[in-house]
C-alpha positions as CSV (number, residue, x, y, z in Angstrom):
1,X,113.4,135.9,114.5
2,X,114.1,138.2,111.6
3,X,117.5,139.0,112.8
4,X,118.4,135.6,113.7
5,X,117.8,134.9,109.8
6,X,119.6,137.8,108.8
7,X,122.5,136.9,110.6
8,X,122.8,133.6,109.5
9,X,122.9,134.8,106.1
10,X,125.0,137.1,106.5
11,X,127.9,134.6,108.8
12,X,127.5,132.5,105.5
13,X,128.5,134.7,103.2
14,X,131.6,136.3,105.0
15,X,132.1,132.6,106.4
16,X,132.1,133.5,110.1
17,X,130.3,131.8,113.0
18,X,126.0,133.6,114.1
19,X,127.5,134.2,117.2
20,X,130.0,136.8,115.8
21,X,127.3,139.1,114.9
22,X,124.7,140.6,116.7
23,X,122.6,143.1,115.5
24,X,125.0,146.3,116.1
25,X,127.5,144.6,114.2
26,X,128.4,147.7,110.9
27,X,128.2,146.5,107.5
28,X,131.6,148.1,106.8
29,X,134.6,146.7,105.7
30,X,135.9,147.4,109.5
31,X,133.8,144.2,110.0
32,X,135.3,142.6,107.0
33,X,132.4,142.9,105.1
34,X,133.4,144.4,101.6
35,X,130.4,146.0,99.3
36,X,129.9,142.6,97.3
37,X,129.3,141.1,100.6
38,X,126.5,143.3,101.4
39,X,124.9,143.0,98.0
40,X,124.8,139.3,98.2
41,X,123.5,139.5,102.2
42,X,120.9,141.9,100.3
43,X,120.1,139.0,97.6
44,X,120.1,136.6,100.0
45,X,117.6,138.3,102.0
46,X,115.1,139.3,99.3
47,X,115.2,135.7,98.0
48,X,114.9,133.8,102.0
49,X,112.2,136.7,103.0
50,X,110.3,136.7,99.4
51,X,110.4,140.5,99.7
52,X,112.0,143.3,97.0
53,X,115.0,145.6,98.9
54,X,114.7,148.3,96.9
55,X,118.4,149.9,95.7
56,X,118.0,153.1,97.3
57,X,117.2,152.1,100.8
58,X,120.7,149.7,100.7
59,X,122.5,153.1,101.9
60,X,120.6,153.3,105.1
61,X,121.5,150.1,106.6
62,X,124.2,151.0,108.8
63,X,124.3,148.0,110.7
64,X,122.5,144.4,110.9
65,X,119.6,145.0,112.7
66,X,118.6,148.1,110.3
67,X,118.4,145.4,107.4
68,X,116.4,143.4,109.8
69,X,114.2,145.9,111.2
70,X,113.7,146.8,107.2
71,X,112.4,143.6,106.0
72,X,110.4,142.7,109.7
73,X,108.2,146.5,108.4
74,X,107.9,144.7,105.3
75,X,106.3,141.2,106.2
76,X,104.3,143.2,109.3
77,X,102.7,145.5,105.8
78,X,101.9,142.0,104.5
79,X,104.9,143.5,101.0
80,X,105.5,140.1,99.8
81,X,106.2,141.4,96.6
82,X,108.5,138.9,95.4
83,X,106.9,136.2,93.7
84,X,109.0,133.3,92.9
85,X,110.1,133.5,89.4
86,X,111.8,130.9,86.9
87,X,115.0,131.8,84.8
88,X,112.8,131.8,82.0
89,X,110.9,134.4,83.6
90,X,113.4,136.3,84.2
91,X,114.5,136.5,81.0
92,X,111.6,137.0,79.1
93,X,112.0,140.5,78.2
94,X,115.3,139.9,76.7
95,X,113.6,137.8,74.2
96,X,110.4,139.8,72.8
């Protein structure tokens, strides 16, 4: 379920069809998916999952199903550490 998610998020953003990707597919450009692409599938999946995908475990997804295996450790832990958050919030800090 996870990766099914994942996937679809992913085929958005580089705008290809799910059933190009399955969960071996590499997040390298070899697959056409640049850096920025990754980022945004990493956005993407924080924001759909409510979860945080913290910077320095990015490097470590070689491939799909490590990004899905990631955030499926995260929701079995119960980390729904995300809250949903206005612009407002967000900005706060820049305005104290």
């Amino acid at each position: 379920m996870t990766f099914h998610k994942v996937r679809d998020l992913l085929a958005e953003i580089i705008g290809v069809e799910e059933e190009d990707i399955t969960p071996k597919t590499a997040l390298s450009e070899s697959n056409g998916i640049a850096p920025i692409d990754v980022a945004a599938l990493v956005i993407a999946c924080e924001k759909a999952f409510k979860i945080t995908i913290h910077d320095e475990d990015v490097a470590s997804f070689a491939c799909v199903s490590d990004l899905a295996a990631y955030i499926g450790q995260k929701l079995e832990a119960g980390l729904y550490d995300m809250p949903e958050r206005t612009e407002e919030d967000r900005t706060a800090w820049f305005y104290e």
